[in-house]
Every structure is written in structure tokens, then in C-alpha cells.
C-alpha positions as CSV (number, residue, x, y, z in Angstrom):
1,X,130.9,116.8,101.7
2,X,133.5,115.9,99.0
3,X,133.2,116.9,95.8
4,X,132.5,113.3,94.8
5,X,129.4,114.0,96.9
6,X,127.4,116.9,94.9
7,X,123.8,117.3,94.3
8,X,122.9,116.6,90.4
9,X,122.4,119.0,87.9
10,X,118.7,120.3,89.2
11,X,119.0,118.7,92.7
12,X,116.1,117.1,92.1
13,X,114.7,113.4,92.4
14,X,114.9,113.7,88.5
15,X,118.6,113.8,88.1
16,X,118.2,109.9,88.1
17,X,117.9,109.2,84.3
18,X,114.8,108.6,83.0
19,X,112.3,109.6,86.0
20,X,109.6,112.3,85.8
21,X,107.8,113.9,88.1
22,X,104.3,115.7,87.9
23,X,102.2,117.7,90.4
24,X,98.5,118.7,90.2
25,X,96.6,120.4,93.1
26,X,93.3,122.2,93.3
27,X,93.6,125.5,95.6
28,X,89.8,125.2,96.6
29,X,89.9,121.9,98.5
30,X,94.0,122.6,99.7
31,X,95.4,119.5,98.6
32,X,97.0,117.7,95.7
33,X,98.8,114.6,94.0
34,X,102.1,114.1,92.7
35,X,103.0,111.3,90.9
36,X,107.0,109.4,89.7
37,X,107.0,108.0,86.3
38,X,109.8,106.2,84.8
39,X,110.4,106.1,80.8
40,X,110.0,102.5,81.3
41,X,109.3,99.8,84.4
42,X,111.5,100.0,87.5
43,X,111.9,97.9,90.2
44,X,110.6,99.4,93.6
45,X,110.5,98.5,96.9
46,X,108.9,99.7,100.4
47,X,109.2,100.8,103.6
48,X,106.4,101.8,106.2
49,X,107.2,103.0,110.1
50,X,104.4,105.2,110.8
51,X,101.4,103.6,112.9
52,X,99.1,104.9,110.8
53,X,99.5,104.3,106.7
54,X,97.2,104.6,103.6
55,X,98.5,102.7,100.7
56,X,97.9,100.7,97.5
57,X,99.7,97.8,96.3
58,X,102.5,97.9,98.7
59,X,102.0,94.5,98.8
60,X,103.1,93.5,95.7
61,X,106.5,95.1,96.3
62,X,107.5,92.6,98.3
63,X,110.8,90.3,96.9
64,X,108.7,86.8,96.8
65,X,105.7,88.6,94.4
66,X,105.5,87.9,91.1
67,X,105.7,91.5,89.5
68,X,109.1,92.8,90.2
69,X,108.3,96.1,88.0
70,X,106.3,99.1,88.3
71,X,105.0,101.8,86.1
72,X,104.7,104.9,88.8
73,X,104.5,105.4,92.0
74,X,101.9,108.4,93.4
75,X,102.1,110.7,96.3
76,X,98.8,112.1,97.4
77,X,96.9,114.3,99.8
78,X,93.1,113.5,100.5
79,X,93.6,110.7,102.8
80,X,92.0,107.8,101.9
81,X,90.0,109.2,99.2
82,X,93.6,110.5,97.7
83,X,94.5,106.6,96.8
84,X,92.4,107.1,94.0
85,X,94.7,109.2,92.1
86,X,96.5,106.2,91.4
87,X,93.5,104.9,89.2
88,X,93.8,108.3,87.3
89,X,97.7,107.8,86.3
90,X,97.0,103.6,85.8
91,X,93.9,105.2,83.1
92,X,96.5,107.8,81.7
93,X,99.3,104.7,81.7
94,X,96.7,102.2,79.8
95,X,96.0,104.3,77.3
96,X,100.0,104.8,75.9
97,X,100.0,101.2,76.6
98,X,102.1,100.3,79.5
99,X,101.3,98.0,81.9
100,X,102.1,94.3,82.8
101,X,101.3,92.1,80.4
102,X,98.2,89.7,81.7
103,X,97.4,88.1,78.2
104,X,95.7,90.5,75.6
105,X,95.4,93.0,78.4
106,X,98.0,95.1,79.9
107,X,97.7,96.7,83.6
108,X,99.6,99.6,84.9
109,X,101.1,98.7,88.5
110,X,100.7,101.6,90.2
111,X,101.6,101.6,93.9
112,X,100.6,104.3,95.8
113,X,100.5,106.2,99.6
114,X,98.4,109.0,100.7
115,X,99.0,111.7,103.5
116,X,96.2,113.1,105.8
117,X,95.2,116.9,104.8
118,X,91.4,116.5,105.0
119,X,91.5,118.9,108.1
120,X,93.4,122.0,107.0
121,X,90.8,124.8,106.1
122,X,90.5,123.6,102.7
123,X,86.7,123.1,100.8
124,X,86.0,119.1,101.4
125,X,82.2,119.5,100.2
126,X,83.0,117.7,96.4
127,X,80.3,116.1,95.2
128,X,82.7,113.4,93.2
129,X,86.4,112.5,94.5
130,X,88.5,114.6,92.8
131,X,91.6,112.7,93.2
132,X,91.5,110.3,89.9
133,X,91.4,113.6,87.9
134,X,94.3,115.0,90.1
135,X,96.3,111.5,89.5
136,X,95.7,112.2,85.7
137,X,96.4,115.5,85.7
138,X,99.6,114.8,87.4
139,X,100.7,112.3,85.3
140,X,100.5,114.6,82.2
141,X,102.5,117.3,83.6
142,X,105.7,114.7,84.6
143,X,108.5,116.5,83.8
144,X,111.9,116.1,84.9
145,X,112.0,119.8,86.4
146,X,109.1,120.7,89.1
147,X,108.3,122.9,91.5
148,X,108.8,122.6,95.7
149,X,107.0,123.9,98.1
150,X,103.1,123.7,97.7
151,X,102.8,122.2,94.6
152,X,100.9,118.5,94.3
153,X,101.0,116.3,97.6
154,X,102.5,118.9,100.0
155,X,99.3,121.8,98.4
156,X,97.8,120.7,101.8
157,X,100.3,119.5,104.0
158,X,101.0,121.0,107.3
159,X,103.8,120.8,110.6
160,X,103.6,120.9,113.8
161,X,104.7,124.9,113.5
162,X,104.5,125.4,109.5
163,X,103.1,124.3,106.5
164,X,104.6,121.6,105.1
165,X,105.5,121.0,101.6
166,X,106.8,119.1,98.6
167,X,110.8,118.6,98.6
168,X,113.3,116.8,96.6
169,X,117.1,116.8,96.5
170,X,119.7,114.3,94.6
171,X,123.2,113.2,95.2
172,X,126.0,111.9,93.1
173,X,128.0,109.3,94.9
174,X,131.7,108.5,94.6
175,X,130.5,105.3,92.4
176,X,129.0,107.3,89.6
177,X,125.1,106.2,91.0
178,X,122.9,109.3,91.6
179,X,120.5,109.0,94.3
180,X,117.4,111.2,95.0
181,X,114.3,111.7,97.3
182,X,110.9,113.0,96.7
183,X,108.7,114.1,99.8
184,X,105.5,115.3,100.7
185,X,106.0,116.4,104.5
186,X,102.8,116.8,107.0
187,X,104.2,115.5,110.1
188,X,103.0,115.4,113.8
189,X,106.4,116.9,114.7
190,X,108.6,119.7,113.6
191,X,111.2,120.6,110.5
192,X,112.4,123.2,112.9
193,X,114.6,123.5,116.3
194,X,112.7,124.7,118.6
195,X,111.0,128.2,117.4
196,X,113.5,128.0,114.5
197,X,114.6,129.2,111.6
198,X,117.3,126.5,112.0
199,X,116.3,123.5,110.7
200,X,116.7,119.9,112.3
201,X,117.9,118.8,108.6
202,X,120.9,121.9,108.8
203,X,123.7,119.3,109.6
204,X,123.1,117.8,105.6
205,X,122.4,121.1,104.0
206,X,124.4,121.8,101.0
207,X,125.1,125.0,99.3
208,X,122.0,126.9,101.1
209,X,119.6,124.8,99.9
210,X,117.1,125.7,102.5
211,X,118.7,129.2,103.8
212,X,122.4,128.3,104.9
213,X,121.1,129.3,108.5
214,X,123.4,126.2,109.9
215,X,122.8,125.0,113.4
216,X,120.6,126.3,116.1
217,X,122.6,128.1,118.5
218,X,121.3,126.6,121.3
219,X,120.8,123.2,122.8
220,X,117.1,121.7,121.1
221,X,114.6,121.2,123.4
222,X,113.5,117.7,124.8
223,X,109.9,118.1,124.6
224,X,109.5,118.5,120.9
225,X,106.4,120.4,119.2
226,X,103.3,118.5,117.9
227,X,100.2,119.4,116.2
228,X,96.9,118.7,117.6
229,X,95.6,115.0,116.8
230,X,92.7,116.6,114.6
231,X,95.0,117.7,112.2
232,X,96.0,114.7,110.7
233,X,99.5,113.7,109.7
234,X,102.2,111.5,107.6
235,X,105.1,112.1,106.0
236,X,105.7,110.4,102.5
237,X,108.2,110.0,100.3
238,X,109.8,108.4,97.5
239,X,114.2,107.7,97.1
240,X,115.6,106.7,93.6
241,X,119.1,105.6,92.1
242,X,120.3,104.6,88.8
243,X,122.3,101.5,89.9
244,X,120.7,97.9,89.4
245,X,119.0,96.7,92.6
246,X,116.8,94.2,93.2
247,X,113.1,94.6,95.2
248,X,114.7,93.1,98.2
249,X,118.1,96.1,97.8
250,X,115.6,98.4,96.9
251,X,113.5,97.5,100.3
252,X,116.7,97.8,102.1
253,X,117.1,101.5,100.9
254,X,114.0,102.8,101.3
255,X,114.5,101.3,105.3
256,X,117.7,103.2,105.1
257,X,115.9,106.2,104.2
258,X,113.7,106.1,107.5
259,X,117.3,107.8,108.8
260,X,116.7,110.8,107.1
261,X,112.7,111.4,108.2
262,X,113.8,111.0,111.6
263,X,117.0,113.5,111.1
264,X,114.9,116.2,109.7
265,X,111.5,115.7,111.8
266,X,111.4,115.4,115.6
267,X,109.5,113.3,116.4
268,X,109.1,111.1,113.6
269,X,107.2,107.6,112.9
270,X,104.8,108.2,115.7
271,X,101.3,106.0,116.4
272,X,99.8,109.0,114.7
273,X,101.9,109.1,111.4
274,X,101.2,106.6,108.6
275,X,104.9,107.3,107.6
276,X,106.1,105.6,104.4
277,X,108.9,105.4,101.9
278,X,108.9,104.1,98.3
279,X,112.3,102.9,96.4
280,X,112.9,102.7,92.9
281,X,115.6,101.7,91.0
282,X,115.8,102.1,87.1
283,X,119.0,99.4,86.3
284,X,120.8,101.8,84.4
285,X,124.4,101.1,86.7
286,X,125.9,97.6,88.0
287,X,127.1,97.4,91.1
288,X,130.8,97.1,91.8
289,X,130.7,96.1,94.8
290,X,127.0,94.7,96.1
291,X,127.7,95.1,100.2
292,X,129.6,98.3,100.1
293,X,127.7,100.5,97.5
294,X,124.2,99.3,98.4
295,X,125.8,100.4,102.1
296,X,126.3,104.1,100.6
297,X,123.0,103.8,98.3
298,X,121.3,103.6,101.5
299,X,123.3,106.5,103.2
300,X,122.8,108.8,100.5
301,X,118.7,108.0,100.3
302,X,118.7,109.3,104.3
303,X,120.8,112.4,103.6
304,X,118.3,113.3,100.3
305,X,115.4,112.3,102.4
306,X,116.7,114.7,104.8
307,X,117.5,117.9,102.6
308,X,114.2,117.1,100.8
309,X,112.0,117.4,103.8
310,X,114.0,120.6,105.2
311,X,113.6,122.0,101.1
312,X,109.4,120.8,101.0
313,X,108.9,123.5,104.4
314,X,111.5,126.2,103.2
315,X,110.0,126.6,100.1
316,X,106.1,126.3,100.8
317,X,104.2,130.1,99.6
318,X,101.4,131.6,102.0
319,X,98.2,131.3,100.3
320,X,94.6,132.2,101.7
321,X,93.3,130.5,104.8
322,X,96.1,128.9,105.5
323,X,96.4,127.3,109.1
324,X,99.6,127.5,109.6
325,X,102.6,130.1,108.9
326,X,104.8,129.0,106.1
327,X,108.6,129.2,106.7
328,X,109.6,132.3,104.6
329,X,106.7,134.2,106.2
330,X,108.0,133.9,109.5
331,X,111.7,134.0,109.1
332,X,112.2,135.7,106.4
């Protein structure tokens, strides 16, 4: 890694100018949202590979719709009751009054995906969905710095051999664009080679990020681990720049950023995965050069999504009735 390739200031998603990011999770039930503001509309795009995905509005992120903008984006546990967190942040949006203009009325896009964590020891006995308070909650804690580990989407998430978790890393390319990756990792397969502690992610590490254990010292096994079908799975995530992209660049990226889920998770984008990436793109930097830097936009949205999934397991905290060991637990 040159030094023109460094992590930003917090080595977080939010070292891209004028994102926030805000968690809210409830301990009872295990799970939680997490939700990507912008100060103002961004163009987004979107990627899906899993075989089994829960979303809202993806749709309208394709280039040929008519909005080209969007207010947030939300990460969620809960499933498909979890897509209703993005109702909370579009209620907490309405009310400061953003939202595409539709004559006197104004509505908040607010495209959303959710992950399964409805089977992971938690309390799922409510009597009311939780998740629009959750979405609004999360919404009014956005911040620029957050917490990793099991905080907001990744409070419930799980691995094939750990608890999962919320990560997010950022980059600085050569260019002067900053790119960075949110995601809330409960895959089928594993963060870790084999038994571990290495991670599958260790080739992209930088500065220790999740331990500075490097690579396994032994060749990884071919049959990989996997969690039991009842578990419930996907991995979720969300990549950013500054530069000025358009929905159809921004849909490129976020494909490019399927690289890093399947360097950091083994396996990755199975039948039984509804796995899914967002990318946004606030227009704060041209492009110089459209071919070559939206090549290296791309590249650097893997390597984040890469670091950021490692980061989401190595930094999840044992709680009570947990189901699965959490990284520091077991490795110290």
C-alpha cells in the first residue's frame, strides 16, 4: 500500500464528506438498524448477488428511473419486518423537510436492505414491530464517528464460527477521491481461515486494523465452514466516494464491491444469502479521467468492503446468550 493509498482520518465510511452514520439496537430482541445519511441527496446505486434478498426501493436505483437521488440508505436486522426501519428515518426525514419534491408534498427516498437475525437467541415475542422506532432512532444518532462491532445492524448478526458485526473502513486514492464501506456481516460462511484467528480479509489489512495477525500459516481448507440453514444469513453493506458518478458508475461500483465480500467471506453469495451492496456518491469531486478512476473507485470499494467485513467480526463484544463466540473471546 502506497502512501497515496491510506485510510482517512477515522477509517470510517464517514471520511467521505458529508455522510453520517447512526446505529440503534435493542439488547432484548438482539438486533438493530443502522442507517447512511447524507447532508443532502446523493446518487446511489445497487448491487444484489445473494439468492436470497430483502429490500425496498432498489428498484428505483436503476439508471433509466426517474429519481436519480436519495436521502439515506438503511441497514437492518429483523428480516423482513426490519424493512420498516426505513419508514422510521423517511418520518424523521419528512419532518426537517427533505424529500423529493412531488408537488406541495415532499417524500424521502429511502432505499433500504435487511439481513436475517430472527433466529439468534434474541426475545422475538413484540407485540408491535419495533423496527420503525429503531430506523428513527438511528437516524437521530448519525454522526460521522460510530461504533463497530455490535452496534445497529450487526447487534444480531452471526458467522458461520463467530458473531458477526458492523464494520467500516475508508481509503484515499491517488486521485484525491476517498472511498469507504459500511457492513453488517451475518454470512452462511466464515471471516476466518479455517479455525482462525487469521482472517480471509488479512491480505488488505492495514496498520492492524483487525489484529495485524497476517496470513494463516497454513494452506485454507477446501471445504469451507457454514452455519446451519436455520440460522439465517446475508451480508449487507453500503460503499461511498466523494467523486461525481452517475447511478449507472455508481451501479458499476457497488458490482465491483461484490470482490471484497467474496475476499473476506468463504463462501460468499450463496442460494442462502440475500447478499447486497448499496453505492453512493455525493458529487463533491469530477472525474479526470471517467474509465481509469471509476476502474480504481471500484477497486478501492472491494478492498474497504473487505477490511470492513474483517473489522465488523474483530470488533463484535460477548454479550448474554449469545450463540456464537465473538472473535476477541476466542483469540484473544
Amino acid at each position: 500500500m502506497t502512501e497515496a493509498y491510506r485510510p482517512g482520518e477515522r477509517n470510517l465510511i464517514t471520511d467521505v464528506g458529508g455522510l453520517r452514520v447512526g446505529h440503534a439496537a435493542d439488547a432484548r430482541i438482539k438486533t438493530g438498524s443502522t442507517v447512511l445519511v447524507g447532508d443532502k441527496p446523493f446518487v446511489a446505486g445497487v448491487q444484489v448477488t445473494g439468492g436470497a434478498p430483502g429490500t425496498r426501493e432498489t428498484d428505483l436505483l436503476a439508471p433509466d428511473k426517474t429519481v436519480q437521488e436519495v436521502d439515506a440508505l438503511v441497514l437492518s436486522g429483523g428480516s423482513a419486518f426490519g424493512l420498516d426501519a426505513a419508514s422510521g428515518v423517511a418520518d424523521g426525514l419528512r419532518v426537517t423537510g427533505r424529500g423529493f419534491a412531488v408537488g406541495p408534498v415532499r417524500v424521502p427516498i429511502v432505499p433500504g436492505a435487511i439481513l436475517f437475525d430472527l433466529a439468534n437467541g434474541g426475545a422475538k415475542d413484540w407485540p408491535e414491530n419495533p423496527y420503525k422506532r429503531l430506523g428513527a432512532q438511528a437516524l437521530e444518532a448519525a454522526a460521522q464517528d460510530f461504533a463497530l462491532g455490535t452496534e445497529g445492524a450487526g447487534t444480531g448478526a452471526v458467522t458461520a464460527t463467530l458473531k458477526g458485526g458492523i464494520g467500516s473502513a475508508s481509503l484515499r486514492l491517488p486521485s484525491g477521491h476517498v472511498v469507504g464501506a459500511l457492513v453488517a456481516v451475518n454470512a452462511l460462511g466464515s471471516a476466518i481461515v479455517g479455525d482462525g484467528p487469521q482472517f480471509w480479509a488479512a491480505p488488505f489489512e492495514i496498520g492492524g486494523e483487525f489484529g495485524g495477525l497476517g496470513l494463516a500459516p497454513t494452506a485454507p481448507p477446501l471445504a469451507p465452514h457454514i452455519k446451519g440453514r436455520d440460522r439465517g444469513n446475508t451480508t449487507i453493506g453500503i460503499v461511498a466516494t466523494d467523486a461525481v458518478l452517475t447511478q449507472a458508475q455508481c451501479t458499476r461500483m457497488a458490482t465491483a464491491a461484490h470482490d471484497g465480500m467474496a475476499r473476506a467471506l468463504v463462501p460468499s453469495h450463496t442460494p442462502l444469502d440475500g447478499d447486497l451492496i448499496f453505492a453512493a456518491a455525493t458529487g463533491e469531486k469530477p472525474l479526470t479521467d471517467p474509465l481509469a478512476d471509476t476502474l480504481l473507485l471500484g477497486h478501492a470499494a472491494a478492498l474497504c468492503v473487505a477490511r470492513a467485513i474483517a473489522r465488523g467480526v474483530y470488533e463484535a463484544r460477548a454479550e448474554a446468550g449469545d450463540m456464537k463466540p465473538c472473535w476477541r473471546t476466542r483469540f484473544g
